[in-house]
N, C-alpha and C positions, 0 to 999 in steps of 0.2 A: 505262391506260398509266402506268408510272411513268416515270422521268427515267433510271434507269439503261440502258432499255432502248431507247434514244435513241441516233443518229446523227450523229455532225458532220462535214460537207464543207465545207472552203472552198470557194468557183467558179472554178474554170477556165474560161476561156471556149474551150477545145479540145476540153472536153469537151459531147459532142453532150449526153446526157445530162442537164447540169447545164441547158445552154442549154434545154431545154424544160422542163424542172421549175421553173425561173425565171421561165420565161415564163408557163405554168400558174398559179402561185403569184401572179405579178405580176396577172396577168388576175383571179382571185377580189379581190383587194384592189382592184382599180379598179372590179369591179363592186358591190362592198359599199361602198365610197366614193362612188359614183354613187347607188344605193339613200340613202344615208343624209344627203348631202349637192345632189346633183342638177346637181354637174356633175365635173369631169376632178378628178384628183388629183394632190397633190405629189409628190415622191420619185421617186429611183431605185432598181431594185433592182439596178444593177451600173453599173460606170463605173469608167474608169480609178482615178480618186482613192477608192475604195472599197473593201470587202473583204467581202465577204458571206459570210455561214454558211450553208448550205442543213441544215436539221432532215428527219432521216429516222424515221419508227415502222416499223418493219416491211417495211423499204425502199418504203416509201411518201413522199414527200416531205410535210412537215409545217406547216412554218413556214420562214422566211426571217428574214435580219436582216442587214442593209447597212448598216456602218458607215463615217463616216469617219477612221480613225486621228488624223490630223492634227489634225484638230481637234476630235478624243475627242467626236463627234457620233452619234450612231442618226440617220441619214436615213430609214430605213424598217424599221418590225417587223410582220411579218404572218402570225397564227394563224389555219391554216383554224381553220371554227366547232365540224367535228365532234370538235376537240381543244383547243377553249377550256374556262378555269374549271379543269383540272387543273394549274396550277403553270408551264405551259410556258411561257409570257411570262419571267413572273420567273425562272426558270430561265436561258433566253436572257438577258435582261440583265445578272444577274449572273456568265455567263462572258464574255459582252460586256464589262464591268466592268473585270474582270480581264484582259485582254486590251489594254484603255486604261487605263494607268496616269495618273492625274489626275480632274479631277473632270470625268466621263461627263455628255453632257445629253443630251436628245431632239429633235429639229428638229421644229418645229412644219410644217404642223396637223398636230396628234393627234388622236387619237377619246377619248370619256370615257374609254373604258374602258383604255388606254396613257395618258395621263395618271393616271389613279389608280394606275397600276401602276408608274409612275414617280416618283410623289410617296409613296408606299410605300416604296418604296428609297434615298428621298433623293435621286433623278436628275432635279434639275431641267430645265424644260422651257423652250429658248433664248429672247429675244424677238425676232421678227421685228421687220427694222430698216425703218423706213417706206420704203429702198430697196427693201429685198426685198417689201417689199407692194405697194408701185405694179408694180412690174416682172412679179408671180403678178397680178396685179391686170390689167395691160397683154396677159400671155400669153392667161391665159383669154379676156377679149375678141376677142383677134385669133381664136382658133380658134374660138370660136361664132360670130364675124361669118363664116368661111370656110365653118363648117359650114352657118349659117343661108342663105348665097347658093348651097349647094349644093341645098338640100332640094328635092325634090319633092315633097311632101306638104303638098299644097294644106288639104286638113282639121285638118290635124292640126300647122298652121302658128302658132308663138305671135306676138306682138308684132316687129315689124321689128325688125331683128338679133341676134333668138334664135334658139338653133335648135331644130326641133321635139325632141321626145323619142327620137323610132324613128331620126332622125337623128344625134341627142349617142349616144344607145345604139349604132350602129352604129360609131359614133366610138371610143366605149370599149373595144367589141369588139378594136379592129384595132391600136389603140394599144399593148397590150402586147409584140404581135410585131418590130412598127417599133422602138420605143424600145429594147428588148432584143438587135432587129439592132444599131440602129446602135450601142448602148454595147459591146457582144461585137466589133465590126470595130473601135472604137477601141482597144480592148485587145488585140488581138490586133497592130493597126499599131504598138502602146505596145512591147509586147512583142519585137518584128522590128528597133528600134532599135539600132542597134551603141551597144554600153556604153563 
């Protein structure tokens, strides 16, 4: 795959289209955050205050990248696997780059491998303010305590108010869809607003 044979869509969120490829796209990056980390992940990949790229090969959906203009942030970059290590990250970044005039960072967590790729380019990677920690800190808890009170899975049951595995994994599963509705209905309500 090279770079020139590449696709750029913004997102619309009227478009049917985008909305499942987002969703798809969203879904692998929480399940590979789940894998790698062992519970929920940060970021959005659409939301009013946002602008997203959807990367196409072959009109295939490829990669994602959800920026905040405003405040010249990457909230979320996400390469499926079978088109990492060709250039595509950096690629996205630096039209990312270009697109945010001023000095670009990355919103943490990052995974090694987008921290390397950001620190390659110069794109520092923001620091999480002890508000913002407590509060990813405070969310996740509530939702393993929710999940943990949901499980049926007597065996397969960890320490009081965690939640099983088959349980946070089901959790993951369904999270993309939800999060992805309800950010595409607030843009679309953003949208319907008399100017």
């Amino acid at each position: 795959m090279t770079t020139n044979r590449l696709r750029y869509e913004l997102f619309d969120p009227f478009h049917d289209r985008h909305i499942q490829h987002v969703t798809d796209l969203f879904r692998g990056y929480l399940h590979e955050e789940f894998e790698r980390t062992g519970r929920d992940a940060d970021g959005f990949p659409v939301a009013p205050y946002l602008r997203t790229l959807l990367v196409y090969a072959a009109n295939v959906p490829v990669a994602l990248c959800a920026a905040d203009p405003r405040h010249k942030a990457v909230e979320l970059l996400y390469v499926r696997p079978e088109v990492r290590r060709l250039g595509l990250g950096r690629h996205i970044l630096t039209w990312v780059r270009g697109q945010c005039p001023g000095q670009l960072r990355v919103k943490p967590p990052v995974t090694p491998a987008c921290a390397a790729l950001a620190a390659s380019l110069g794109i520092p990677v923001a620091e999480v303010t002890d508000d913002e920690r407590k509060q990813r800190q405070a969310t996740s808890r509530r939702f393993e305590q929710l999940i943990a009170e949901r499980c049926r899975h007597r065996k397969a049951r960890p320490p009081a108010g965690k939640p099983c595995r088959i349980c946070l994994q089901n959790y993951v599963d369904a999270m993309p869809d939800r999060i992805v509705g309800q950010q595409v209905a607030a843009m679309r309500m953003v949208a319907a607003l008399p100017v």
